[in-house]
C-alpha positions in Angstrom: 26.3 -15.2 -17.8 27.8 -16.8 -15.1 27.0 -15.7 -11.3 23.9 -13.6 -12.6 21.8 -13.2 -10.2 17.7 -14.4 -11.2 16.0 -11.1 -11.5 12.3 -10.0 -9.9 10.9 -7.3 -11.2 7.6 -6.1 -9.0 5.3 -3.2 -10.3 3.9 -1.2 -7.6 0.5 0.5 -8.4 -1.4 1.3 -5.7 -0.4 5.1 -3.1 1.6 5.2 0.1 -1.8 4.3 1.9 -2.1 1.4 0.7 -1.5 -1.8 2.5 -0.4 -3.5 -1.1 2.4 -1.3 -1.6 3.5 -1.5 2.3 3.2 -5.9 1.8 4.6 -5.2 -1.9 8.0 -3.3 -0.4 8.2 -6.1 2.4 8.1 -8.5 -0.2 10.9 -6.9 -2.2 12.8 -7.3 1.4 12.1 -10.9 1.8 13.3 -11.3 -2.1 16.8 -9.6 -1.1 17.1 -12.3 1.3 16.6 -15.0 -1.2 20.3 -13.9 -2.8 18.0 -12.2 -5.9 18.3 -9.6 -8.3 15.3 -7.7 -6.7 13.7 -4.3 -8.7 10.8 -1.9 -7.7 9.0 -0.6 -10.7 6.4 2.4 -9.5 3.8 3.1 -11.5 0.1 4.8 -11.6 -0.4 6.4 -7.7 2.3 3.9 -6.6 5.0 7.1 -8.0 3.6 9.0 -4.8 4.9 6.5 -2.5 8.8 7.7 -3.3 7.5 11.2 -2.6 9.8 12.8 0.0 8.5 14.0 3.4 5.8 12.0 3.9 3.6 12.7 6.9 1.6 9.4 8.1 -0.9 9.6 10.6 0.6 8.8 14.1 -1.1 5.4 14.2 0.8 4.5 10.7 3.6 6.5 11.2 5.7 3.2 10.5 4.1 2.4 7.4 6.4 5.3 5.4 6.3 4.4 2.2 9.1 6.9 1.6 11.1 5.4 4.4 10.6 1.7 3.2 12.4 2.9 -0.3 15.1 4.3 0.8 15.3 1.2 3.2 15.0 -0.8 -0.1 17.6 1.0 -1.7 20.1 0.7 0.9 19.5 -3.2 0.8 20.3 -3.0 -3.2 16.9 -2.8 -4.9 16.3 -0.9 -7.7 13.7 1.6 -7.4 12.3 3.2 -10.8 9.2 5.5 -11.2 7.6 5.9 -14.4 8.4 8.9 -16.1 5.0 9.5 -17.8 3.2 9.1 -14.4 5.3 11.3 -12.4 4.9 14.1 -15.1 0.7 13.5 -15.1 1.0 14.1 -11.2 3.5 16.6 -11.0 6.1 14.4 -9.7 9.6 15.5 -10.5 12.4 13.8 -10.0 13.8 16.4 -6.7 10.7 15.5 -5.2 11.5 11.8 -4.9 13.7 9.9 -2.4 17.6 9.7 -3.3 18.2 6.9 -5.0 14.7 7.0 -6.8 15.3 6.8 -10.8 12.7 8.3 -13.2 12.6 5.7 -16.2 10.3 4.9 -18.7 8.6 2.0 -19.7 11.4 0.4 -22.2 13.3 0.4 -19.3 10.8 -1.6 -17.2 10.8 -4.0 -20.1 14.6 -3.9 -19.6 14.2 -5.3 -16.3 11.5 -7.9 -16.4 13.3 -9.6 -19.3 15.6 -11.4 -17.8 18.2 -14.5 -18.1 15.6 -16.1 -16.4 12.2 -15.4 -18.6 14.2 -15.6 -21.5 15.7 -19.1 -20.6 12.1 -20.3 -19.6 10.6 -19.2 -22.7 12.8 -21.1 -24.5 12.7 -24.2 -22.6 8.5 -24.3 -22.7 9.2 -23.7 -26.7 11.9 -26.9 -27.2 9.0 -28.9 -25.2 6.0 -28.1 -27.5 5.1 -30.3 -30.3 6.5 -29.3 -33.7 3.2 -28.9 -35.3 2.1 -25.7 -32.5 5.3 -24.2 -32.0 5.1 -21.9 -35.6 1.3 -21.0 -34.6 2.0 -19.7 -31.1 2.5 -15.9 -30.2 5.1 -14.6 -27.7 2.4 -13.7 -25.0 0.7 -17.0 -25.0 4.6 -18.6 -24.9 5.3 -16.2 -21.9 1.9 -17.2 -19.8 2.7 -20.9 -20.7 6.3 -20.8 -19.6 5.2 -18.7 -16.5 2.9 -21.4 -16.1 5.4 -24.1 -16.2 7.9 -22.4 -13.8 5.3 -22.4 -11.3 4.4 -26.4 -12.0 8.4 -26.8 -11.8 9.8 -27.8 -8.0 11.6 -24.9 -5.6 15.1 -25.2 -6.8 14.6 -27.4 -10.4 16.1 -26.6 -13.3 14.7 -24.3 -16.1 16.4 -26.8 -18.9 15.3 -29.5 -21.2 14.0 -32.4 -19.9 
C-alpha cells in the first residue's frame, strides 16, 4: 500500500525496574524519529510497567515506566498489554495508563506481520534454489529473511535482485 509506513513491533518483558524496559521505551522513541510505524507489545512482568501511579524511588524517580508510555503514546506508538498476563497478575485494564490497550496475542501477530516481513519473506523465497524452496518451513524462511535484511545495506531495497 502506498505511503505505509515499515512497522516495528518490540515486546517488552522485563518490570518497571528494569533498565531493559527503560532502554526498550527509549528505543521505541528513537524509532518514531526514524518516520516508522513504531508498536509496544507488553508482555510477562513488562504489563506492570503501564500500571498507573507508579512510585519510583527518589534516585529513579525519572525512570517512570508509566510516564515513558504515556510519553510514547502521545508520540503515536501503540502500546498493547497482553490480556492473559494482565488477568494472571491482576491487571485490569482501569489500572493501566490511558491509551494502554489490553490485546491478545493474535493481535501481536497482527502487528509484527507486516508489509515489510511479509515482502522479505518473499523476496528470500524468489532467491532460493528451486530444489529447497518446497522443503523449507515458514520459521526457518522468517530467520533466513531476517537474516538477509540485516546482510542488506541501510536504505536497500527488499526486492529481487
Amino acid at each position: 500500500m502506498a505511503g505505509e509506513k515499515d512497522r516495528v513491533t518490540m515486546i517488552v518483558r522485563d518490570a518497571p525496574s528494569s533498565m531493559r524496559a527503560w532502554n526498550a521505551f527509549r528505543l521505541a522513541a528513537a524509532l518514531m524519529s526514524e518516520d516508522l510505524d513504531v508498536r509496544v507489545f507488553l508482555l510477562d512482568d513488562g504489563v506492570y510497567c503501564a500500571l498507573k501511579g507508579q512510585q519510583p524511588p527518589e534516585a529513579l524517580r525519572e525512570l517512570n515506566a508509566a510516564t515513558k508510555i504515556e510519553e510514547l503514546i502521545g508520540f503515536g506508538v501503540k502500546v498493547q498489554c497482553c490480556s492473559l498476563c494482565c488477568e494472571t497478575r491482576g491487571v485490569s485494564e482501569d489500572r493501566v495508563v490511558d491509551g494502554v490497550e489490553i490485546a491478545s496475542t493474535i493481535d501481536l501477530a497482527r502487528s509484527i506481520r507486516s508489509r515489510f516481513s511479509s515482502s522479505l519473506i518473499d523476496s528470500y523465497m524468489e532467491r532460493m534454489p528451486a530444489s529447497c524452496s518446497g522443503d523449507i518451513c515458514p520459521s526457518m524462511a522468517w530467520a533466513c529473511a531476517m537474516r538477509l535484511a540485516m546482510s542488506m545495506p541501510s536504505g536497500a531495497s527488499v526486492g529481487a535482485p
